[in-house]
N, C-alpha and C positions, 0 to 999 in steps of 0.2 A: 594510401594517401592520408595525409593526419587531417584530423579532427578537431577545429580548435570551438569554445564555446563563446557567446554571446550573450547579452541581457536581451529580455524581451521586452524591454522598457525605453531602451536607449542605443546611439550608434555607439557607444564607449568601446574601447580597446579588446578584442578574444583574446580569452584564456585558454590555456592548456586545458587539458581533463583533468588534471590532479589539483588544479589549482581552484575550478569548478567546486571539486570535490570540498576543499579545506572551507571555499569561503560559503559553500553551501547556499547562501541569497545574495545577487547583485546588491553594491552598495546605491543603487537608484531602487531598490524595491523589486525589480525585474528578475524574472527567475533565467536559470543558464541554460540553452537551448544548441544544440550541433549547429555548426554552419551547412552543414549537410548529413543525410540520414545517409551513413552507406548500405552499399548490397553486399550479402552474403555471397562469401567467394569461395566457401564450397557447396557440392552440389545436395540438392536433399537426399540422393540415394549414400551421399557420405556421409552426413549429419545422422541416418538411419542408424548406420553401425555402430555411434558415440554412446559413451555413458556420458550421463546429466554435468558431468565435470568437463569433459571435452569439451563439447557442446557448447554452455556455457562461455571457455575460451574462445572459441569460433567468432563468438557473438561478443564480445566485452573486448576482445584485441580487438575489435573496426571500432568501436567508440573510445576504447580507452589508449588512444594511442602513445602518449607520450610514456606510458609502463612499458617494461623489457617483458618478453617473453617469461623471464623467471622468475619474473615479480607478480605478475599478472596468475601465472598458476602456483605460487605461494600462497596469492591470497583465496585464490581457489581452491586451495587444498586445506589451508584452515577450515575453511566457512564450510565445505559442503563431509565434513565426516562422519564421525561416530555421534555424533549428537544429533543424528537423524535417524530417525528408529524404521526409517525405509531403506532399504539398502541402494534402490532406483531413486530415492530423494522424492521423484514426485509419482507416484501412482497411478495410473490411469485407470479406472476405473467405470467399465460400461454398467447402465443400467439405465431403465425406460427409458431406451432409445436417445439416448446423449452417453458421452466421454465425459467422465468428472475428473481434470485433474487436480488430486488433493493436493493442495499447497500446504497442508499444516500436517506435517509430518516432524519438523523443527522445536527447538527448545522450548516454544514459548503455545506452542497447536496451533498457528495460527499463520498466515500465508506472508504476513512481515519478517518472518523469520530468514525467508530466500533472499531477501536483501538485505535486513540487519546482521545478517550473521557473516556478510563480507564489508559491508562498510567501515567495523572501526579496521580492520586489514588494510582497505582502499585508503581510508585515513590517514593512516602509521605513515604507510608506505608513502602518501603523496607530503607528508610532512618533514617525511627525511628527505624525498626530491626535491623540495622547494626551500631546504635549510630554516624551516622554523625552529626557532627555539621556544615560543611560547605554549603553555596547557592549553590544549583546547578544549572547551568546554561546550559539548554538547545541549543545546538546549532543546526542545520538543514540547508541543503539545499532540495531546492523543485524543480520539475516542474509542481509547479501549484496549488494542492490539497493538499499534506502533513500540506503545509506552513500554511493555514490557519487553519486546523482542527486543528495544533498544537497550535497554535496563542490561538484558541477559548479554548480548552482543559488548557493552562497554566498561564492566563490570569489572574493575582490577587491571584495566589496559591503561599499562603505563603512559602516564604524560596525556589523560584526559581527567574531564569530570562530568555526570553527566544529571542534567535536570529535566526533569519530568512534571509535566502538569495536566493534570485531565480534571473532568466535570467531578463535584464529589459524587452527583447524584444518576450521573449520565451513564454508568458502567455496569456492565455482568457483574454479582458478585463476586464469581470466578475469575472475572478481570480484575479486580480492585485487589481485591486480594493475590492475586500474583504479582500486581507492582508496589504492594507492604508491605512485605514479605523477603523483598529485594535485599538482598544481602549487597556488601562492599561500600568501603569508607569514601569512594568516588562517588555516592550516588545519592541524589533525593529527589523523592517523589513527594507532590503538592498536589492536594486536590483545593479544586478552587470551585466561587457558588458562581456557578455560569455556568452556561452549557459549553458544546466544544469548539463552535465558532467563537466565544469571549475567548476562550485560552487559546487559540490556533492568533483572534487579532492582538490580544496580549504578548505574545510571544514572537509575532514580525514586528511590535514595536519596538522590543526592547533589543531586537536587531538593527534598527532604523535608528535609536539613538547614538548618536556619531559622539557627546560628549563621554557615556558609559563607553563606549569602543576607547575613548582615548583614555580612560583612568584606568580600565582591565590591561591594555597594552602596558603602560606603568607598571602594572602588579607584575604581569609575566602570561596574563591570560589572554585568549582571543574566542570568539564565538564562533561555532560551527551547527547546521540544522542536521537529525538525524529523519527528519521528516520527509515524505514523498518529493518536497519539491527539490532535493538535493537530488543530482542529476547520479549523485553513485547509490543511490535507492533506484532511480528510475532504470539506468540501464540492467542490471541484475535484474530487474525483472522480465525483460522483454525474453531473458534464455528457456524461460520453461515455455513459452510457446511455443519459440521454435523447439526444441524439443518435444511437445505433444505431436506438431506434426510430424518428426521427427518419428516415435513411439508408433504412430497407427500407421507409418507408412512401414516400420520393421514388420510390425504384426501381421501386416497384408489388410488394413480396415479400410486403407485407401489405396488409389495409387498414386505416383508419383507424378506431382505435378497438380491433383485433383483439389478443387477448392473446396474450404471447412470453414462452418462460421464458429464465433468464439462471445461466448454468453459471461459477461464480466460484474458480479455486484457491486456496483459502484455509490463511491462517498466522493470522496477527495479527488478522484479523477486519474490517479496515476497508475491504476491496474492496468484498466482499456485505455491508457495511451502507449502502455507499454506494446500490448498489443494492434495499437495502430504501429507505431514504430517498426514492430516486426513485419507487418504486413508488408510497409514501405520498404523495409530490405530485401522483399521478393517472395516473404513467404505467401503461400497462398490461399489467404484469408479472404472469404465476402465479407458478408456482415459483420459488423460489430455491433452484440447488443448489447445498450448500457440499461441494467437493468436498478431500479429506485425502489424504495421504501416507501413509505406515507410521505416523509420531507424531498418531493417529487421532481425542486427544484431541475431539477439535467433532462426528466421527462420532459416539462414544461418550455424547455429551453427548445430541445430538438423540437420538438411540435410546433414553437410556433415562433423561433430565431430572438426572444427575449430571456434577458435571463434576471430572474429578478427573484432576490431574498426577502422582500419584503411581504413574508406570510409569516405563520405560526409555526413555530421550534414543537415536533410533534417526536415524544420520547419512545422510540418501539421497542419490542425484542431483536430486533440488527442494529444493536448501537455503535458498531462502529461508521453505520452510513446513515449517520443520524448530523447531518452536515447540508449546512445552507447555503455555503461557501466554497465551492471545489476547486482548490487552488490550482491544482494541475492543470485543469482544463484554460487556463492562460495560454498554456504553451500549445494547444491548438486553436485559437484564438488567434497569437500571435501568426499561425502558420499558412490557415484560411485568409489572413487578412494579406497574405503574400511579404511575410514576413518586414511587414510596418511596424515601424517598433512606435513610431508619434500614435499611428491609429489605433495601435493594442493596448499602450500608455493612456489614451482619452476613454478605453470604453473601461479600464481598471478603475481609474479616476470616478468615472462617475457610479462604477460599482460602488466605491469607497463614500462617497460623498451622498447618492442619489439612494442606495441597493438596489438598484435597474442596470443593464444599458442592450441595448438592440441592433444586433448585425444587420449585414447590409444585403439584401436578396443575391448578389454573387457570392457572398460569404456562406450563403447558406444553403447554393448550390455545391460545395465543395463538402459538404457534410452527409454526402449521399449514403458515405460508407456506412453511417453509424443508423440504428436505430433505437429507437427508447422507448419507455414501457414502465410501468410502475405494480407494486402488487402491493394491495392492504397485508395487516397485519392478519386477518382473516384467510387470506388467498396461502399465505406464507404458512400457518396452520395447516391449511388442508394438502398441501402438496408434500408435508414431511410427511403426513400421515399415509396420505396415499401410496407415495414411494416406498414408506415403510410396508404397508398394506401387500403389494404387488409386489415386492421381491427383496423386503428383509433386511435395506440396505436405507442407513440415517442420516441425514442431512442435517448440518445447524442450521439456522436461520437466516443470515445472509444467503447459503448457500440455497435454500431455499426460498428467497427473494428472485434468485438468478433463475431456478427453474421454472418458476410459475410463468416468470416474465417469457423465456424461453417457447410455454405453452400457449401462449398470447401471440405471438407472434406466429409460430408455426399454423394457427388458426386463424389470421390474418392475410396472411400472404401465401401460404400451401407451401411455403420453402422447405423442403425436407432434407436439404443440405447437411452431411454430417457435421456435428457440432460437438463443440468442445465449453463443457461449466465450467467457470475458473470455479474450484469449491473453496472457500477463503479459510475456513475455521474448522476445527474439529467439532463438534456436534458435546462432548463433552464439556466446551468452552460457556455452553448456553444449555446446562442441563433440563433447567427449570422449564423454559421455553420451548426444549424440543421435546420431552418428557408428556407435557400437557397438550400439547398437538398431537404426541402419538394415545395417551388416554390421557382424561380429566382425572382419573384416579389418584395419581402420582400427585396428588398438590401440596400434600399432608406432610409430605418427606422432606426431611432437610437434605438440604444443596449435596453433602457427601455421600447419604443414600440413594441418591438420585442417581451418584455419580456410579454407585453399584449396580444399580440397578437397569442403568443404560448398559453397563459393559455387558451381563448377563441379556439383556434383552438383544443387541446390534451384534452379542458373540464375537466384541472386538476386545483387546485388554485395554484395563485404562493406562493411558498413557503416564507418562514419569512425571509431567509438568504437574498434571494432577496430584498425584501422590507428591511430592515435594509438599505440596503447600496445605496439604491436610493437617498439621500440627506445627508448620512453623510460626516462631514468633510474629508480631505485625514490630517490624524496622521505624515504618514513616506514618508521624500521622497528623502530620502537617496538614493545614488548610486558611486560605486566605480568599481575600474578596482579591477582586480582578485587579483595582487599581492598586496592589498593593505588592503584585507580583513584581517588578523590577527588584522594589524592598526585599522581598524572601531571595533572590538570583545575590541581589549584595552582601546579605547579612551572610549565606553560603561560602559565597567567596573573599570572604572576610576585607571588602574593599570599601 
């Protein structure tokens, strides 16, 4: 049955999926949403027997429907090969009593890589379906991981261009320096003086400018988001869920059919919506725990059905969910609200205008599934260390955000439901930080001793992304104030 998409803003006309894909954010502001989530129409004892590329298929042909079967595992076949230094892609990994699956096994260590490394593919491919002739031009802001996965993913792909903008001050050093680093004449990266809600609303303005859309169409250009809310980020990721249950049901961890919760660090919102979506196609998910940082905003929200930015921007060691603003979480917004697009439109409005707005008590009945939970930067310390402690095996900080929360919960509620950590990041990604949680000793060390000194202690090797960036030149070092980013997107594109 196809699949066509929608704004969450307005009744306007559904799109295709490929079309979704090109224009990345409705021309109303409204992100692209299925008219319907389908179900998985093979059974889990089949999805058992898949490699992550199969699998993957299974789950991306029900949403992506307007792609041919041979289009569809072309871009799967690109996106998930040798540029994965796992051969399973994603790893499951037991230890104190949770399933960690590592999503950063990718070019970049970090868990955007399972979706950027098939979107500029999804891209190409929906560009030649829909007969564009214009560049598209990527645009993106980051806190931190997006930026580069995107960087690596779009890098020398004919008939794009792509821009990059993150906090100058808001990043791992390890982050910043992998997206300066950036090789290819398609690409620049800007750091800008604002944290990463200024460049995330910098960046849907210069989308929402209807005059700049009509002088780039002149040139030959057009804008495309490579960010969470572009629905070919979202779908790609709902595959490694199903595939984790998938994994512990081949192993014998579960059985078939049997419900596992899934512990999500969330920022932006589109990890754990990927995994509500999974759930929705049948898998058999309870809980969702959306697990926060110190900028607690999504805690705050499920707790008490307000969702309100209007606090202090608090800079942690998980900076990629270092975010006041979760755009994704629109799109369950939009879905709770029984898919009102006037009602979803008035409570965005007044985010926009007020930073508040407050669902309505049957809205907030429909939010059973999730649960929410916040860990200091204190809590997120002692849980790397502890895991390290007890059985030798190292967590970054995000991913450490997810387990504390995890251990909050389980002491809360007695749920001892098998559970599945999204682990977001490689732990190398955030050496400093995971370093000084496992000893204070370590503080002395510069960033790339760290980086030895981790591998030697976790007895994993450092990864490639790492070494790439120990001695390459810095490419970009561009930086601007906020209002001046349209200016830097122009002078680029010579318009």
């Amino acid at each position: 049955m196809e699949v066509l998409y929608h704004s969450t803003r307005s009744k306007s006309e559904p799109v295709t999926a490929s079309q979704a894909i090109l224009k990345g954010l409705s021309d109303d502001g409204g992100l692209f949403v299925p008219d319907h989530i389908p179900s998985l129409d093979k059974s889990l004892k089949e999805l058992s027997g898949m490699t992550y590329q199969e699998v993957a298929y299974e789950v991306m042909k029900l949403f992506l429907t307007d792609f041919t079967a041979q289009e569809l595992k072309d871009c799967i076949d690109r996106a998930y090969d040798g540029k994965f230094d796992a051969e399973e892609i994603v790893p499951l990994v037991e230890a104190e009593g949770a399933f960690y699956l590592e999503l950063f096994h990718g070019a970049t260590i970090a868990f955007k890589d399972m979706a950027l490394s098939i979107l500029p593919h999804l891209m190409i491919t929906s560009a030649k379906k829909n007969k564009i002739k214009n560049e598209i031009v990527i645009l993106t802001a980051t806190s931190g991981d997006t930026g580069k996965a995107a960087l690596a993913g779009f890098a020398g792909v004919e008939g794009t261009k792509i821009i990059v903008f993150y906090p100058k001050n808001g990043v791992s050093p390890i982050q910043e320096r992998q997206m300066v680093t950036q090789k290819g004449d398609n690409t620049l990266v800007v750091g800008i003086h604002g944290n990463f809600d200024d460049a995330q609303t910098g960046v849907k303005k210069i989308f929402s400018d209807k005059e700049l859309a009509r002088e780039m169409d002149e040139k030959g250009f057009q804008f495309s988001s490579a960010n969470s809310i572009n629905i070919g980020r979202l779908v790609p990721q709902i595959c490694y869920y199903v595939y984790a249950y998938a994994k512990l049901l081949q192993e014998g961890k579960i059985a078939e059919g049997e419900s596992i919760n899934v512990v999500v660090p969330t920022g932006n919102f589109g990890n754990i919506l990927a995994a509500f979506y999974a759930k929705n196609m049948g898998l058999p998910v309870g809980r969702l725990i959306c697990a926060s940082n110190d900028n607690k905003v999504l805690y705050d929200f499920f707790s008490t059905g307000t969702y309100d930015r209007n606090r202090e921007f608090v800079l942690t060691s998980s900076p990629s969910m270092d975010i006041l603003i979760s755009s994704n979480l629109e799109r369950l917004i939009y879905r709770i609200a029984d898919n009102d697009a006037d009602k979803n439109k008035e409570l965005m409005e007044a985010l926009a205008s007020q930073g508040k707005y407050i669902i309505t008590a049957e809205m907030r009945e429909k939010l059973l599934d999730f649960y929410g939970n916040y860990a200091t930067e204190a809590e997120a310390a002692e849980i790397i260390r502890k895991i390290y402690g007890d059985c030798g095996y190292v967590i970054d900080t995000h991913t450490a955000v997810a387990a504390a929360v995890y251990e909050k919960y389980k002491a809360q509620t007695g749920d001892m439901t098998k559970t599945v950590i999204a682990s977001t990041a490689s732990p190398f990604k955030f050496t400093r930080s995971v370093m000084n949680a496992i000893d204070g000793k370590y503080d002395s060390m510069s960033d790339f001793e760290l980086v030895d000194e981790l591998s030697g202690l976790a007895n994993v090797k450092v990864p490639m992304a790492i070494e790439e960036i120990r001695t390459a030149p810095v490419l970009h070092d561009k930086q601007c104030d906020v209002d001046k980013m349209q200016a830097v997107v122009r002078e680029f594109l010579n318009i």
